[in-house]
N, CA, C and O atoms as a Maestro MAE file, in Angstrom:
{
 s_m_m2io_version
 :::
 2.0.0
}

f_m_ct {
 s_m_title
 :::
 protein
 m_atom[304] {
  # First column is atom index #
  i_m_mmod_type
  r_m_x_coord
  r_m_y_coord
  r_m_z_coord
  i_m_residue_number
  s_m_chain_name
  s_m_pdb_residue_name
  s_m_pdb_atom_name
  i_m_atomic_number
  :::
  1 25 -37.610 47.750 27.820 1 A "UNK " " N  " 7
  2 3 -38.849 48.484 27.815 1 A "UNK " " CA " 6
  3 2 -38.663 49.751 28.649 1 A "UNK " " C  " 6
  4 15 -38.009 49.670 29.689 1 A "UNK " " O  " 8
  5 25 -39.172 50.870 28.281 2 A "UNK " " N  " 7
  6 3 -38.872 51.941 28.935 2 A "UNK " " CA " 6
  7 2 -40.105 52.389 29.742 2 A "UNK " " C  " 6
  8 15 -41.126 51.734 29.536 2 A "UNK " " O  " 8
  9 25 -40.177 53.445 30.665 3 A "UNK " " N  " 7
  10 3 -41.399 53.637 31.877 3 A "UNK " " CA " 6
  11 2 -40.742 54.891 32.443 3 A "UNK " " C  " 6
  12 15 -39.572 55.094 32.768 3 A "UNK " " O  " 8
  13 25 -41.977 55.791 32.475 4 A "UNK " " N  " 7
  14 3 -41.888 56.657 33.193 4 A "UNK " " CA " 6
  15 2 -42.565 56.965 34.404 4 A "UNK " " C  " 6
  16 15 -43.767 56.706 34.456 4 A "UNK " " O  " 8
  17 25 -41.863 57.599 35.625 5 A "UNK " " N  " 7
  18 3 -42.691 57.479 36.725 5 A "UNK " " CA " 6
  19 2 -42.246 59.022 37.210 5 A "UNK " " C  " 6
  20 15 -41.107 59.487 37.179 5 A "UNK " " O  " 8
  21 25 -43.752 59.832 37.772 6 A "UNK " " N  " 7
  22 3 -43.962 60.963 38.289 6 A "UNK " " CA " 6
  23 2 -42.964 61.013 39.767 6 A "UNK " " C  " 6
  24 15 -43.220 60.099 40.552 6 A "UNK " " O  " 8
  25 25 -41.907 61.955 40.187 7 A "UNK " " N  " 7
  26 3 -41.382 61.653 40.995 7 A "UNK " " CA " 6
  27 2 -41.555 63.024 42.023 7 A "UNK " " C  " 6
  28 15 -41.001 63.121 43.118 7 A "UNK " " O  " 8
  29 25 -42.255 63.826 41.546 8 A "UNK " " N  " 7
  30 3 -42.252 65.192 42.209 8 A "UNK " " CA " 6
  31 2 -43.083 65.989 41.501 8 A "UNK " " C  " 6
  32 15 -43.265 65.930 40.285 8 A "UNK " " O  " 8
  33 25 -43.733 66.954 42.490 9 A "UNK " " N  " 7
  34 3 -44.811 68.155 41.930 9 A "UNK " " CA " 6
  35 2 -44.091 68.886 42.958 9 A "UNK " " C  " 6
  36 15 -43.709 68.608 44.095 9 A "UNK " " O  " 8
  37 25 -43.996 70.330 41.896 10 A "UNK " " N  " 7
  38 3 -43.907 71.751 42.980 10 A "UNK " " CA " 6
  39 2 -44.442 73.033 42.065 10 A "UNK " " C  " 6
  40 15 -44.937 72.912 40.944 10 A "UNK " " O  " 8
  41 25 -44.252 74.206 42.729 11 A "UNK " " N  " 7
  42 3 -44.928 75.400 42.205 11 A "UNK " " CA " 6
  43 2 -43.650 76.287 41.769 11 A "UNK " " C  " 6
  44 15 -42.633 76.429 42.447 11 A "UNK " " O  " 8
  45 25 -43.925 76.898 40.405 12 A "UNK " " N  " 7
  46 3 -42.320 77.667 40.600 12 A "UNK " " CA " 6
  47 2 -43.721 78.924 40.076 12 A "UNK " " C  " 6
  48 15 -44.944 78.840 39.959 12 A "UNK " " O  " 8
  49 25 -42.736 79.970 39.889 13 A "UNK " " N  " 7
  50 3 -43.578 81.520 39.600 13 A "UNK " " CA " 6
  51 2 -42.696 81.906 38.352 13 A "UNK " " C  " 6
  52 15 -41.546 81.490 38.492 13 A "UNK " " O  " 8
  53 25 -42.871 82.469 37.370 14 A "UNK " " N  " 7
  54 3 -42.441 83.121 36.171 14 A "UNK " " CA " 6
  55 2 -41.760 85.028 36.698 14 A "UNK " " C  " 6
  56 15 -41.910 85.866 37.588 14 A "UNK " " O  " 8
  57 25 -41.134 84.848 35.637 15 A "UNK " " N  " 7
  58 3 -40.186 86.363 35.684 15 A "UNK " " CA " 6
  59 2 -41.401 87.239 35.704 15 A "UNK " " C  " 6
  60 15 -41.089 88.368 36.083 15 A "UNK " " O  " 8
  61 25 -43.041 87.085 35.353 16 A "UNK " " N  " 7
  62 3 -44.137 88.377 35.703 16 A "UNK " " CA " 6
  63 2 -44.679 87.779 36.224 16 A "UNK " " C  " 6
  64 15 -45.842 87.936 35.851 16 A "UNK " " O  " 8
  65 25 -44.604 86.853 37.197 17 A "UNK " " N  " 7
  66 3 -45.627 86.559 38.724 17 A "UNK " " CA " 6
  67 2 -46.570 86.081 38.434 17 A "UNK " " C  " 6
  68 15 -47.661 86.512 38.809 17 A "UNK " " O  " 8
  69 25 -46.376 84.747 37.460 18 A "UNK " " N  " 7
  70 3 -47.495 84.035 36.822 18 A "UNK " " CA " 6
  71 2 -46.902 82.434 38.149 18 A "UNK " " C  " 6
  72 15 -45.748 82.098 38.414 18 A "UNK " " O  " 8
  73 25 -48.129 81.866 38.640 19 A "UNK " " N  " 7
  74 3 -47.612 80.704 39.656 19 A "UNK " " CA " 6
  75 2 -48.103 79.225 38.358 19 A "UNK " " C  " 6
  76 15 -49.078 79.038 37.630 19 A "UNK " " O  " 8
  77 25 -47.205 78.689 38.552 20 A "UNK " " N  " 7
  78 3 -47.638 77.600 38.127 20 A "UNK " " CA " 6
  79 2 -47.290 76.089 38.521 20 A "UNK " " C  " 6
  80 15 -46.335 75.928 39.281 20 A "UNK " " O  " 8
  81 25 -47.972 75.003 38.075 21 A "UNK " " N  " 7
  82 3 -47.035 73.604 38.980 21 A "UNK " " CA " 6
  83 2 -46.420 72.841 37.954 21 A "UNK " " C  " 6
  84 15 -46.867 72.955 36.813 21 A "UNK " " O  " 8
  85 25 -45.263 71.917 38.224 22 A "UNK " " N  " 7
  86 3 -44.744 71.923 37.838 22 A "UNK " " CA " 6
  87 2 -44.301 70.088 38.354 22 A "UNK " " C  " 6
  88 15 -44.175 69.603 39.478 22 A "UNK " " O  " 8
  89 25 -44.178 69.523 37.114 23 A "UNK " " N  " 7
  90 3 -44.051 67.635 37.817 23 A "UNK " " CA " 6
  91 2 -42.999 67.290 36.960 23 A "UNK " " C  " 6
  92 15 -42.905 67.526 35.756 23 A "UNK " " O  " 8
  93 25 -41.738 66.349 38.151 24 A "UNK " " N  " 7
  94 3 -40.770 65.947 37.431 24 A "UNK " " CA " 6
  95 2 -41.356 64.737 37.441 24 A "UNK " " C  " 6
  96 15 -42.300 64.252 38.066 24 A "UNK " " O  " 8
  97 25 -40.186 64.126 36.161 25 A "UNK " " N  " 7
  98 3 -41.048 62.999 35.389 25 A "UNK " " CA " 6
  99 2 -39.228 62.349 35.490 25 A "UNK " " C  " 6
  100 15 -38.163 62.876 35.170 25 A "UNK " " O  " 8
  101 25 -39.453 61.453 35.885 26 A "UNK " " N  " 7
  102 3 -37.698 60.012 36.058 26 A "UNK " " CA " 6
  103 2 -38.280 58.749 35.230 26 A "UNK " " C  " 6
  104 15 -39.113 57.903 35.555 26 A "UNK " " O  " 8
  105 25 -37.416 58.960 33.849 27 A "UNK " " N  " 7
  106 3 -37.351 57.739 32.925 27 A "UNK " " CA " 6
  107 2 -36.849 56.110 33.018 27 A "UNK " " C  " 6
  108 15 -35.863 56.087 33.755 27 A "UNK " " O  " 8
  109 25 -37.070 55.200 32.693 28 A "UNK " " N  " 7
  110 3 -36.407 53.995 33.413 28 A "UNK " " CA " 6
  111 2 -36.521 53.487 32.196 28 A "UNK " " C  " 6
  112 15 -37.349 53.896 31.383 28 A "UNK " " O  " 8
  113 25 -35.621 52.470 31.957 29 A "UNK " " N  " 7
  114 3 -35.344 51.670 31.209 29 A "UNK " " CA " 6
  115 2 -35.259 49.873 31.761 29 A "UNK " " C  " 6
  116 15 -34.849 49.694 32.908 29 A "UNK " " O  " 8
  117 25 -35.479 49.171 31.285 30 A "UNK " " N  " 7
  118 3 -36.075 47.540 31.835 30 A "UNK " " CA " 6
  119 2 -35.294 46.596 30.445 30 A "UNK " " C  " 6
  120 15 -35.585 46.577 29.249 30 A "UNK " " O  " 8
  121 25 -34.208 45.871 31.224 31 A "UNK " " N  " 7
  122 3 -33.557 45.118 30.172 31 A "UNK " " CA " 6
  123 2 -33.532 43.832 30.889 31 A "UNK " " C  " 6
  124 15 -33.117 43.589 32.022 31 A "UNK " " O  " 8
  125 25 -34.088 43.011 29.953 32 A "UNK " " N  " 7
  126 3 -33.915 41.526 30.598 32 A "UNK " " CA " 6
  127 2 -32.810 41.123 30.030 32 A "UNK " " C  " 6
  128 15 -32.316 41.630 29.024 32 A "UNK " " O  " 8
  129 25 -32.206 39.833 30.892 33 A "UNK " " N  " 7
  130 3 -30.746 39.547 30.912 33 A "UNK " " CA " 6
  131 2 -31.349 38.247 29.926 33 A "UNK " " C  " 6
  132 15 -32.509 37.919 29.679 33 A "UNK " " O  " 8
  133 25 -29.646 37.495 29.351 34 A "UNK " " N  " 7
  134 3 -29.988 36.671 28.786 34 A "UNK " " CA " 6
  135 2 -30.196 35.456 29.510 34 A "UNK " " C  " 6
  136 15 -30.231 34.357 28.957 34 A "UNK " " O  " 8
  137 25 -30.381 35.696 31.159 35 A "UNK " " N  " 7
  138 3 -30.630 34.237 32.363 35 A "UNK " " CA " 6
  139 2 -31.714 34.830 33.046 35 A "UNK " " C  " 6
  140 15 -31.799 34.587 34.250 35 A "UNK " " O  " 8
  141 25 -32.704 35.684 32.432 36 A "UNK " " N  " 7
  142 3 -33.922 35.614 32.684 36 A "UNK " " CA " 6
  143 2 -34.420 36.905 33.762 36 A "UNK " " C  " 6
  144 15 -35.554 37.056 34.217 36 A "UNK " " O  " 8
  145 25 -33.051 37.886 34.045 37 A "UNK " " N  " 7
  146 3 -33.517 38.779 35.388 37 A "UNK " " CA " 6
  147 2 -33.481 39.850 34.569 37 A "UNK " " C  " 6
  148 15 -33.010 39.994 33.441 37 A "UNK " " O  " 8
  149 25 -34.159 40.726 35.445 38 A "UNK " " N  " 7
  150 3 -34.812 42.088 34.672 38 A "UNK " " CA " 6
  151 2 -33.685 43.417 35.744 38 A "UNK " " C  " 6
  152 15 -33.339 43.376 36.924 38 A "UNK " " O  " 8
  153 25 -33.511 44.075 35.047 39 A "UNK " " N  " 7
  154 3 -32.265 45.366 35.750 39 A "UNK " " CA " 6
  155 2 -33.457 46.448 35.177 39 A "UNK " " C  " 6
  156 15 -34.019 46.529 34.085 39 A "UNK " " O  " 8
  157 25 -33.545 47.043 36.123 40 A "UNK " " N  " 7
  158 3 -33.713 48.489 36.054 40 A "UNK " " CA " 6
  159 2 -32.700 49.890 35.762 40 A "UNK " " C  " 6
  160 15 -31.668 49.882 36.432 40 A "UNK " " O  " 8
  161 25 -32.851 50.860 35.009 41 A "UNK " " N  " 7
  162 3 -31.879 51.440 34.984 41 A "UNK " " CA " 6
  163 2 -32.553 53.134 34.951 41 A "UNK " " C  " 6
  164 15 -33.542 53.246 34.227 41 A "UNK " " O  " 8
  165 25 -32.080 54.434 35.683 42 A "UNK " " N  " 7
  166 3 -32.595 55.110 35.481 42 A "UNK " " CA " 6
  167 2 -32.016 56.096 34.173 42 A "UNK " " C  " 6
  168 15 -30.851 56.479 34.066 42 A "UNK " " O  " 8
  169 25 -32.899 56.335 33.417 43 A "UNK " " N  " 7
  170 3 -32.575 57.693 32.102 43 A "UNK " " CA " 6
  171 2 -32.814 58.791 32.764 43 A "UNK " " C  " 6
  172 15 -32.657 59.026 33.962 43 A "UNK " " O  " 8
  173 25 -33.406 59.797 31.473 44 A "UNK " " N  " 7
  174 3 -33.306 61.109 31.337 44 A "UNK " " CA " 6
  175 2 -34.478 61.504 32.442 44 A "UNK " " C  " 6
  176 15 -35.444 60.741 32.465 44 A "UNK " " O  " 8
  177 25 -34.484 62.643 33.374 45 A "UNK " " N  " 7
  178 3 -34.969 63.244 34.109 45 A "UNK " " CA " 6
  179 2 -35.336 64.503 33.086 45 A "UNK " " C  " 6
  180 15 -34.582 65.278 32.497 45 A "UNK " " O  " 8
  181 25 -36.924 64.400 33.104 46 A "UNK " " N  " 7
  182 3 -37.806 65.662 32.508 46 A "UNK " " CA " 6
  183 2 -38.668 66.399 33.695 46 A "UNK " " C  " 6
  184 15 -39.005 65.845 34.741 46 A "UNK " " O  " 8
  185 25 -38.983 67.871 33.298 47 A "UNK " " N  " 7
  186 3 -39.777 68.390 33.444 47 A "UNK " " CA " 6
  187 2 -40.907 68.967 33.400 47 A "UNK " " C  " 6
  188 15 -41.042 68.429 32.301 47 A "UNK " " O  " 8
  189 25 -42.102 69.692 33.558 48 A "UNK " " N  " 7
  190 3 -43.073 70.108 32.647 48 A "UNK " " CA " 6
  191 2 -44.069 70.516 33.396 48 A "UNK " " C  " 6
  192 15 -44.365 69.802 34.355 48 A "UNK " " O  " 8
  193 25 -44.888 71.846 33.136 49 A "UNK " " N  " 7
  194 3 -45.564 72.178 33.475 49 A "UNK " " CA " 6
  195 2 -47.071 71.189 33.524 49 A "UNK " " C  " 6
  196 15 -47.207 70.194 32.812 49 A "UNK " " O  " 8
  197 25 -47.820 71.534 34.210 50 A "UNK " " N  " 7
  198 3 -49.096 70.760 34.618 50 A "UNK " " CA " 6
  199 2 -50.199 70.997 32.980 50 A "UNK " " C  " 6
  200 15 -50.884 70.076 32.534 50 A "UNK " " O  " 8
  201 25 -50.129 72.364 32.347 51 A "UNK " " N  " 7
  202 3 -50.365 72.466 30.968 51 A "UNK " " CA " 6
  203 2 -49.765 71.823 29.846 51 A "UNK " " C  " 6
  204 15 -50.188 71.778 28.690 51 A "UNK " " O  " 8
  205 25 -48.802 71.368 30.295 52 A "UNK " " N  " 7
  206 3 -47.619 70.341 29.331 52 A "UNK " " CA " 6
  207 2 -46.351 70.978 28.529 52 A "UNK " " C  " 6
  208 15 -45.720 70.344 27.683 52 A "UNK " " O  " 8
  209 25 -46.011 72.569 28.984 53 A "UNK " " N  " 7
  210 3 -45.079 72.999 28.527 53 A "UNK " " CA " 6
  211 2 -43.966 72.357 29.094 53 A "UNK " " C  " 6
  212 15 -43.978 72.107 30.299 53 A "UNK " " O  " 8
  213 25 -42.813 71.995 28.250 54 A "UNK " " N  " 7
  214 3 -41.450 71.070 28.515 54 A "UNK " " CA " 6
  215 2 -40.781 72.317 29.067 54 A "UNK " " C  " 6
  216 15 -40.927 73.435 28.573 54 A "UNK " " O  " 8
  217 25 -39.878 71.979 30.358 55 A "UNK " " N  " 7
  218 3 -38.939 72.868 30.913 55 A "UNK " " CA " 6
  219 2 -37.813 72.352 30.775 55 A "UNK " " C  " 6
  220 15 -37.676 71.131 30.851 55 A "UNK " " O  " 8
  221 25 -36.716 73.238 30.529 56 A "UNK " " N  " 7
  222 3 -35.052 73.165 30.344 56 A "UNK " " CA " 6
  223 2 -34.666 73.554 31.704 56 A "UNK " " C  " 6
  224 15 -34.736 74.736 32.043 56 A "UNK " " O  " 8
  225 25 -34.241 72.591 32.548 57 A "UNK " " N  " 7
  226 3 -33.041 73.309 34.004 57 A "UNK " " CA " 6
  227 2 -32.029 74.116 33.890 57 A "UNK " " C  " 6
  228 15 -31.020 73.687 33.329 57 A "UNK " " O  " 8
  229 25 -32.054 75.264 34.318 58 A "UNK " " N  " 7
  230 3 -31.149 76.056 34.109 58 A "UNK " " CA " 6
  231 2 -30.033 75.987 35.916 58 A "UNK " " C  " 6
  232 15 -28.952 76.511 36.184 58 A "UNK " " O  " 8
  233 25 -30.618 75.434 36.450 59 A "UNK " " N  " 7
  234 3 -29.715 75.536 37.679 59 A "UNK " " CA " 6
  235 2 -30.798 74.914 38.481 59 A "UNK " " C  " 6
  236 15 -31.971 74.878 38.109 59 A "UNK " " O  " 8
  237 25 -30.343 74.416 39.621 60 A "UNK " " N  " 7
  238 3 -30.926 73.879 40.960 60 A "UNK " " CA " 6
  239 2 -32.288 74.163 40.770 60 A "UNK " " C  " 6
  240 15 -33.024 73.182 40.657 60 A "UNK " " O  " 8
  241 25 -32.829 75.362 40.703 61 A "UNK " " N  " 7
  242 3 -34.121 75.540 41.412 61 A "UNK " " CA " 6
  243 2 -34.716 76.562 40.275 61 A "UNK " " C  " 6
  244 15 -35.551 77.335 40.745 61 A "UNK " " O  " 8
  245 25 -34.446 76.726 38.823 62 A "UNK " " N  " 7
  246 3 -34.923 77.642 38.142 62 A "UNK " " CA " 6
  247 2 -34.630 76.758 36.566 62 A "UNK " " C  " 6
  248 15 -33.786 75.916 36.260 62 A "UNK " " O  " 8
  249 25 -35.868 77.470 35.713 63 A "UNK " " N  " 7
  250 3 -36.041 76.215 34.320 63 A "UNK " " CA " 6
  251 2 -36.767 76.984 33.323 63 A "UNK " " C  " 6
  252 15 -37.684 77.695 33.735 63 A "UNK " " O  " 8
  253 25 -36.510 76.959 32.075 64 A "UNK " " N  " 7
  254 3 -37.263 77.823 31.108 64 A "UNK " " CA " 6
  255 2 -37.702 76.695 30.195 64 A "UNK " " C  " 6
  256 15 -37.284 75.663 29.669 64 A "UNK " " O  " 8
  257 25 -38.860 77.521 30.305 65 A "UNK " " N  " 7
  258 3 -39.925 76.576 29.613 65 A "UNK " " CA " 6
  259 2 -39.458 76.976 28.012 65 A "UNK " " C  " 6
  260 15 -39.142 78.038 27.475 65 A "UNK " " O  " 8
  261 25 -39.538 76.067 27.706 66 A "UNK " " N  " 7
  262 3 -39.214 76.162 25.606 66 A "UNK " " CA " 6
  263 2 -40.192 76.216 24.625 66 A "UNK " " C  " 6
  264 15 -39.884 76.185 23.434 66 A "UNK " " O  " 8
  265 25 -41.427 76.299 25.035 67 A "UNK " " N  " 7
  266 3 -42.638 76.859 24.537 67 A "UNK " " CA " 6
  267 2 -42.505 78.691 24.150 67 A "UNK " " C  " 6
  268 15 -42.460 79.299 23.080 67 A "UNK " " O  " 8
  269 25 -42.469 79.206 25.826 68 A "UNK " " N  " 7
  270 3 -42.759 80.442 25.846 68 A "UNK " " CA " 6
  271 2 -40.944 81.575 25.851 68 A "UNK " " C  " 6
  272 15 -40.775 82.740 25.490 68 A "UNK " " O  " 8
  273 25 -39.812 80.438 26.482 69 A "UNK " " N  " 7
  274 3 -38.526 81.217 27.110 69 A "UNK " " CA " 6
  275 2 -38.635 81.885 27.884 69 A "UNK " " C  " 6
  276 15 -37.669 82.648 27.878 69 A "UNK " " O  " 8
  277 25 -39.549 82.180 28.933 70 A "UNK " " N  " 7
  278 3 -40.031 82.190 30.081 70 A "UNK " " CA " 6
  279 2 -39.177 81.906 31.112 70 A "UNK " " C  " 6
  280 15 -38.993 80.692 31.035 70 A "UNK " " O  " 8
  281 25 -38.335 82.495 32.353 71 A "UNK " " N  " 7
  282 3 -37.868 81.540 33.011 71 A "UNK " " CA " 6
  283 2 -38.620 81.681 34.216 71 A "UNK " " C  " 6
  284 15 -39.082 82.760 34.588 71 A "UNK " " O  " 8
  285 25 -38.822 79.975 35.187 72 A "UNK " " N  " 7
  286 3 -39.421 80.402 35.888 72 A "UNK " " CA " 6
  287 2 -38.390 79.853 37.335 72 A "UNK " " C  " 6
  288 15 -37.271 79.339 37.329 72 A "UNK " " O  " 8
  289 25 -39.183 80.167 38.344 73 A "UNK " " N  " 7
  290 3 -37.859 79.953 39.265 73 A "UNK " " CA " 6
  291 2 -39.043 78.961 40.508 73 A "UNK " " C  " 6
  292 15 -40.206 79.351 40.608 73 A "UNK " " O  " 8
  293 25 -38.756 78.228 41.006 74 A "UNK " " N  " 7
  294 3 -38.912 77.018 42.273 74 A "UNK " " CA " 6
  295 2 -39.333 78.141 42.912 74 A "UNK " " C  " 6
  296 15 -38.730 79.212 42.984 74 A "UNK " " O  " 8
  297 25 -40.846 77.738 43.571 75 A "UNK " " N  " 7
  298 3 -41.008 78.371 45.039 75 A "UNK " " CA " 6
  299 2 -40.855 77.141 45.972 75 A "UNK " " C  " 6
  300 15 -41.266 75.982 45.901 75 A "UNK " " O  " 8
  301 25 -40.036 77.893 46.959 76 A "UNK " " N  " 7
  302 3 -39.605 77.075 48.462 76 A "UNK " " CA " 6
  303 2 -40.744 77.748 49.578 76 A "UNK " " C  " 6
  304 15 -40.735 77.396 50.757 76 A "UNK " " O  " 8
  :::
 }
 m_bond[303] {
  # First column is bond index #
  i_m_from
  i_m_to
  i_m_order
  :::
  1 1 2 1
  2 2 3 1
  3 3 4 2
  4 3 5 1
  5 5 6 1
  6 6 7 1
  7 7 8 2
  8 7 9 1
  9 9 10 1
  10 10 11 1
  11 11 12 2
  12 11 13 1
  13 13 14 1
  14 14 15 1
  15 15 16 2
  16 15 17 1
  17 17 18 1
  18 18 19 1
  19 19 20 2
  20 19 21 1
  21 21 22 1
  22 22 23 1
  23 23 24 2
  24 23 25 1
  25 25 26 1
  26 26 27 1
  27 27 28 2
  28 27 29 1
  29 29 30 1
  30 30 31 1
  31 31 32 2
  32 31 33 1
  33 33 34 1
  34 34 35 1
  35 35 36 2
  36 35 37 1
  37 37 38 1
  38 38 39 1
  39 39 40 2
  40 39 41 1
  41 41 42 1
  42 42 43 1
  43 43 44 2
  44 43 45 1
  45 45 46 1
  46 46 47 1
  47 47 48 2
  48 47 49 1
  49 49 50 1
  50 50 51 1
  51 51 52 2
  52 51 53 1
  53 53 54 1
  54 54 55 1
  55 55 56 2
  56 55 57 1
  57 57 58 1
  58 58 59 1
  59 59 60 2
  60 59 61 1
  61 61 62 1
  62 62 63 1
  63 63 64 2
  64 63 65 1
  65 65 66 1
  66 66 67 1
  67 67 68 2
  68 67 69 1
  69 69 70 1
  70 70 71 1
  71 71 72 2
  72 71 73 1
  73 73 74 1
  74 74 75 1
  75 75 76 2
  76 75 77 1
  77 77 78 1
  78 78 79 1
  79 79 80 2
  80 79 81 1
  81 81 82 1
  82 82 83 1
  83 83 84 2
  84 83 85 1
  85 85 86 1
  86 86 87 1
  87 87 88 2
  88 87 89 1
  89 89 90 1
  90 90 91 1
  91 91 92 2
  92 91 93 1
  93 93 94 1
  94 94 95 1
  95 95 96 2
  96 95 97 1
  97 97 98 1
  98 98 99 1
  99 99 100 2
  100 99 101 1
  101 101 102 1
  102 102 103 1
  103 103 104 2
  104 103 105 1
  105 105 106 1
  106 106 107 1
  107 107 108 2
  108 107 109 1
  109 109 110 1
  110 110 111 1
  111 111 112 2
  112 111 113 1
  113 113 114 1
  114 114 115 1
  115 115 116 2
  116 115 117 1
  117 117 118 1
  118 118 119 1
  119 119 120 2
  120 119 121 1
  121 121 122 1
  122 122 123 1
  123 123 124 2
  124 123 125 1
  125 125 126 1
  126 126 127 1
  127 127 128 2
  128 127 129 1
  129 129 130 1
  130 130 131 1
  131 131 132 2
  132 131 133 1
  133 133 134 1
  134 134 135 1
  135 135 136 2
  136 135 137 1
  137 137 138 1
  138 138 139 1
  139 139 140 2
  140 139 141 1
  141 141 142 1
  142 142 143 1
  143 143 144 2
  144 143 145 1
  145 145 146 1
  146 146 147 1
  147 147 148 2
  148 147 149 1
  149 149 150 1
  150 150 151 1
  151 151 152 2
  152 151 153 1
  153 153 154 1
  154 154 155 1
  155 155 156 2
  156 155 157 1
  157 157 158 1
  158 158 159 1
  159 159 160 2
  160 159 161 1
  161 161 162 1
  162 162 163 1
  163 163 164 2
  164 163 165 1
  165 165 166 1
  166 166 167 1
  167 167 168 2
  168 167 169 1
  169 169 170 1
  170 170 171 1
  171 171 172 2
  172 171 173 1
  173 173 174 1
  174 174 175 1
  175 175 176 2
  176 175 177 1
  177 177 178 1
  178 178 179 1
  179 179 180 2
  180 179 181 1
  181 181 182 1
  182 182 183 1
  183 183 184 2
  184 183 185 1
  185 185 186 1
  186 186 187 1
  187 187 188 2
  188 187 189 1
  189 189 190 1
  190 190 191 1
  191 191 192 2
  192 191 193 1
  193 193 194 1
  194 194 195 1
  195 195 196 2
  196 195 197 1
  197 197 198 1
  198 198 199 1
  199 199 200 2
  200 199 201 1
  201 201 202 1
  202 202 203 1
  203 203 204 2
  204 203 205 1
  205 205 206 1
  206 206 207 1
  207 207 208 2
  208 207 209 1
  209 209 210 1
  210 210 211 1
  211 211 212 2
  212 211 213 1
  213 213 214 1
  214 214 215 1
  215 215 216 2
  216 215 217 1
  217 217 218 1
  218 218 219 1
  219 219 220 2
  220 219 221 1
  221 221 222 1
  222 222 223 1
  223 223 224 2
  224 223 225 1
  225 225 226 1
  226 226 227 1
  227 227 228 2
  228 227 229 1
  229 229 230 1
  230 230 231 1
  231 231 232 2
  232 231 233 1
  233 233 234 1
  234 234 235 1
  235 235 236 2
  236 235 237 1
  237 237 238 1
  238 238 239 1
  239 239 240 2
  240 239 241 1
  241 241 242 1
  242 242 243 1
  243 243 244 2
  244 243 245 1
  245 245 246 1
  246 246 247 1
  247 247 248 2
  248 247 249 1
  249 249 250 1
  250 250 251 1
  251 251 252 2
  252 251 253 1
  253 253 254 1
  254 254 255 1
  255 255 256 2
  256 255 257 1
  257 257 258 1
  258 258 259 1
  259 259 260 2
  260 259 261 1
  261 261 262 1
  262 262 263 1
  263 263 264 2
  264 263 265 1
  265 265 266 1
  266 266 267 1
  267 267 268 2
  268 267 269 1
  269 269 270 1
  270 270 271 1
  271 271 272 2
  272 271 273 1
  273 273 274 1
  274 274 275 1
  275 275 276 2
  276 275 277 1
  277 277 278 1
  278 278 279 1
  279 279 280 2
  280 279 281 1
  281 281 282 1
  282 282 283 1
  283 283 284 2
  284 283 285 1
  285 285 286 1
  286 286 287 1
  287 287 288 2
  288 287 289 1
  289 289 290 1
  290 290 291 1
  291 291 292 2
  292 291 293 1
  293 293 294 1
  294 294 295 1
  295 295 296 2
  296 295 297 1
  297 297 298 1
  298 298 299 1
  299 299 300 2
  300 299 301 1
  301 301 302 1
  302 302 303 1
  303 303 304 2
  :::
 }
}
């Protein structure tokens, strides 16, 4: 069974000084064994704006959204 859990909110700003927030999302996967125990496993790590545009990581701290190609960059 798969599950997703919110693991982070932050603010990044766009290439014309648009601020926006921004929540990573950590996928899990849940496999029961055939002696009855359950393993957790982590998947794909997503991104996405608080409007629901999907972001692509382009490096550490900067991500273009694939809606607009927009890139926007992490405020610290």
């Amino acid at each position: 069974m798969k599950s997703t859990k919110e693991i982070t909110r932050f603010k990044a700003k766009s290439d014309n000084g648009v601020i926006c927030s921004v929540i990573e999302f950590q996928e899990y996967e849940s496999i029961l064994s055939s002696i009855g125990t359950v393993s957790k496993t982590e998947g794909i790590t997503r991104w996405k704006t608080t409007s629901g545009d999907l972001l692509k990581p382009l490096g550490s701290e900067s991500y273009r959204n694939v809606n607009t190609n927009e890139i926007i960059q992490k405020i610290t």
